[in-house]
C-alpha positions in Angstrom: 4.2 -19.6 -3.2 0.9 -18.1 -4.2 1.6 -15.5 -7.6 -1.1 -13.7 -8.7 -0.8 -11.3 -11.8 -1.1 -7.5 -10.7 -1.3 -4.5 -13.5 0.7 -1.6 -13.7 -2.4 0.9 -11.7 -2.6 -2.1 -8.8 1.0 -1.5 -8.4 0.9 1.5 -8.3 -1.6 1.9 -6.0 -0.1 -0.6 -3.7 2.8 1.3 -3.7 1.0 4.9 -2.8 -0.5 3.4 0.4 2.7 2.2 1.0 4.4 5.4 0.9 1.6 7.4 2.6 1.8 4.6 5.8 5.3 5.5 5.8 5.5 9.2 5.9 2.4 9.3 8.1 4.5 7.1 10.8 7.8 9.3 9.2 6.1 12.0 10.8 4.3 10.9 13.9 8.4 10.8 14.4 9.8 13.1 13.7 11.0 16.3 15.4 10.8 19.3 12.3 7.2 20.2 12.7 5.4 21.3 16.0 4.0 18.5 18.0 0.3 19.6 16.6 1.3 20.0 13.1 3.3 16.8 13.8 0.9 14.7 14.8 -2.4 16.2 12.5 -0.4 15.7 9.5 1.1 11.8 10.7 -2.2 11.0 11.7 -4.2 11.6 8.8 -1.7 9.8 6.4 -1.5 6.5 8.5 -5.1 6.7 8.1 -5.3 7.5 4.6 -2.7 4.8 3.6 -4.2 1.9 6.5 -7.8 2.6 5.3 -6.6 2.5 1.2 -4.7 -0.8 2.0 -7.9 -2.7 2.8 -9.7 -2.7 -0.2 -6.3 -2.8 -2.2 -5.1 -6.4 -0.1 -9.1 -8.1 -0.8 -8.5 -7.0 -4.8 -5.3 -8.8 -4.6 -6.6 -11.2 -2.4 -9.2 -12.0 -5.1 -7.3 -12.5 -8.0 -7.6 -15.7 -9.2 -4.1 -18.1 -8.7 -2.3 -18.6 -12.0 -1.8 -22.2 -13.2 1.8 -23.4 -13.9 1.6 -22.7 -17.8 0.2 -19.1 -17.6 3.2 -18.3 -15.1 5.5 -19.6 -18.2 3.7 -17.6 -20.7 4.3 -14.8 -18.3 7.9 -14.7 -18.1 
């Protein structure tokens, strides 16, 4: 298993795209708004949220693997 150490903002962030994927697709779903509503709002957060994640996975991607020893000192 690969670990890489995150901070707190990377998290964060991770988790925001996260959440904005989700209600975008939430939406696209959903019955409460009008179908054009519906689907300008569910659009433009699958967007937001698929587009953010790029960046966010090559950061992570990035990171350099921790050895053995700072994995340790970690927990």
């Amino acid at each position: 298993m690969n670990e890489k150490k995150l901070s707190l903002p990377e998290i964060a962030l991770i988790a925001g795209t996260r959440v904005a994927l989700g209600a975008g697709v939430g939406l696209l779903m959903s019955g409460r708004l009008n179908r054009d509503q519906r689907r300008a709002a569910g659009l433009a957060l699958v967007i937001v949220g698929g587009l953010s994640t790029i960046p966010l996975a090559m950061t992570v991607i990035s990171k350099q693997r921790l050895s053995r020893e700072e994995l340790q000192e970690a927990a």
